[in-house]
C-alpha positions in Angstrom: -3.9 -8.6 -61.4 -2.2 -10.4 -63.9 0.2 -13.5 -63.2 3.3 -11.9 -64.2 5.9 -13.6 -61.7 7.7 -16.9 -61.5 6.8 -18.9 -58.6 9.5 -20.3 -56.0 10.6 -22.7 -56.2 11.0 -23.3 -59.7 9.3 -26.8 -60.8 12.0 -27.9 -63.2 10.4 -31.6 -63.8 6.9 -29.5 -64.8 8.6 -27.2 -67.2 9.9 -30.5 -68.7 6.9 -32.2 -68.8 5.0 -29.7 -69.6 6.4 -26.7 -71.1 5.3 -24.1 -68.6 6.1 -22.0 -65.6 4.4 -21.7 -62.6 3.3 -17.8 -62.4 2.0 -16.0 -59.3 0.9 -12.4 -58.5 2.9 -9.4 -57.7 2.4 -9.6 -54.1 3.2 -13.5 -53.6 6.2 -12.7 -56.5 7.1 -10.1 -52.9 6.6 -12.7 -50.7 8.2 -15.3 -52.1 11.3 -13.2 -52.0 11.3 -11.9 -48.8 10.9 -15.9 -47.5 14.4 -16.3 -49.2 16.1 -13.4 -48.4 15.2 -14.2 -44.5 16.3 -18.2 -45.4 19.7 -17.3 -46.9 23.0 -16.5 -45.0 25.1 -14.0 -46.6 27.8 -14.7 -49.8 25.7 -17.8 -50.6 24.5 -16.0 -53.4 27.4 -16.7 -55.7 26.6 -13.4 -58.1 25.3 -11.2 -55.0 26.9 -12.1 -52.1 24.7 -9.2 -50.3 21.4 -11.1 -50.5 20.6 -12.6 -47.4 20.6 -11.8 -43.6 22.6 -12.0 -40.0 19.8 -14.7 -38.6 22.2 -17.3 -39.8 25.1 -16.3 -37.8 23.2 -16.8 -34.3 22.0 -20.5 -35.2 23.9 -22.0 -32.7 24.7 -18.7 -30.3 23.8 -17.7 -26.8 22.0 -14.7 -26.9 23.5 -12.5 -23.9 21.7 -9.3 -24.7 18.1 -9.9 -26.4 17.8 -6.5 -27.0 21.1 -6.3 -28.9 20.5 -8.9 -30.4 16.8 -8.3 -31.8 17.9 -4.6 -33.0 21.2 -6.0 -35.1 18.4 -8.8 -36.8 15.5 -6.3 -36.9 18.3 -3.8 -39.2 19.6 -6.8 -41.0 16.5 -7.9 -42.0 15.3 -4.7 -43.3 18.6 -3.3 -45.3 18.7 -7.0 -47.0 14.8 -6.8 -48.1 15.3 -2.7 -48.5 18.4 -3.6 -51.0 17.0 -6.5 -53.1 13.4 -6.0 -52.8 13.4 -3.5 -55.2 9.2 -3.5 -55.5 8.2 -2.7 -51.6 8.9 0.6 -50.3 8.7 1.9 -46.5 9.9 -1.5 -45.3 9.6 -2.1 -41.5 10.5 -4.7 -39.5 9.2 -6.3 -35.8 10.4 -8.8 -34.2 9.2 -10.7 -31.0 11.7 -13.1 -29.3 10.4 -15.8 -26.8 12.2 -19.2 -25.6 9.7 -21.9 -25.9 10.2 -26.0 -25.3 10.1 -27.8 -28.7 9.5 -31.7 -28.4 11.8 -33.6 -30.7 12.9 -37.3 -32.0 16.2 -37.5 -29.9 15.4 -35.6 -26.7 11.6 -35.3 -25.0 12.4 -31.7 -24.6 14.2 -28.8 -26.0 14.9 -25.2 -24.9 14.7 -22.8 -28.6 14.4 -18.8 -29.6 11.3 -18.5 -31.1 11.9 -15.1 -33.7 8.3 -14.0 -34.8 8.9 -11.8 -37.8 6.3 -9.3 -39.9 7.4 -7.6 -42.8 5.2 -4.1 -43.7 5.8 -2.3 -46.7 3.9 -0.3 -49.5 4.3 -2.1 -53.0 5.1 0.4 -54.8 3.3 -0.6 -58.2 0.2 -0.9 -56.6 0.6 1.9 -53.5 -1.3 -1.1 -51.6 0.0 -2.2 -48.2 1.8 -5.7 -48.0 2.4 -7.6 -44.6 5.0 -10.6 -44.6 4.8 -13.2 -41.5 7.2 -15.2 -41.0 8.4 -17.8 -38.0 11.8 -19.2 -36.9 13.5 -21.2 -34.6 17.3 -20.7 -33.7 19.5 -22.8 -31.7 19.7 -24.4 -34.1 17.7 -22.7 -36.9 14.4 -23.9 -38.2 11.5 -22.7 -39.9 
């Protein structure tokens, strides 16, 4: 398949240098996107203040109802990647929510919501399946 698709990020300092663009395939083009659509609160988009998702708005929440909670990200998730991922049809969404100890610098220990995320869609140039994995942590959010 030809290499149709700028990569992100953008290497600015390569185009400078050397005068070309990174270029990727249809289905890491897909990817790509659906990596920052999940990464990106809403109305950070200056020009499309749609693009984005709710998984920012829980960083640094407790979750009272996991169930609630996971359906309201689950929907999110798809309407955002339904409404600007104009190349993947049939998008579906699971998630798996777990609380898991992370070690870090300040503290030995650390209590987190682990969101395990795939992605399944058909792209619809190709009619071929795509699956998108994807990892986070909240409280607060990292990926």
């Amino acid at each position: 398949m030809a290499r149709d698709y700028l990569n992100i990020p953008v290497d600015f300092r390569e185009i400078k240098r050397k005068g070309i663009v990174d270029r990727v395939d249809l289905k890491t083009s897909i990817h790509n996107l659906i990596h920052l659509i999940t990464t990106t609160t809403y109305k950070e988009v200056r020009h499309n203040p749609e693009f984005g998702c709710d998984i920012w708005q829980y960083d640094f929440e407790n979750i009272y109802n996991p169930h609630a909670f996971k359906e309201e990200l689950r929907r999110s998730i798809r309407d955002s990647i339904t409404r600007n991922e104009r190349r993947l049809t049939g998008v579906r969404v699971d998630l798996q929510l777990e609380q898991v100890e992370v070690s870090t610098r300040i503290r030995n220990k650390r209590v987190k919501t682990r969101i395990n995320m795939v992605v399944r869609g058909i792209v619809d140039e190709t009619n071929e399946m795509l699956e998108h994995h994807e990892m986070f942590f909240i409280g607060p959010l990292s990926y």
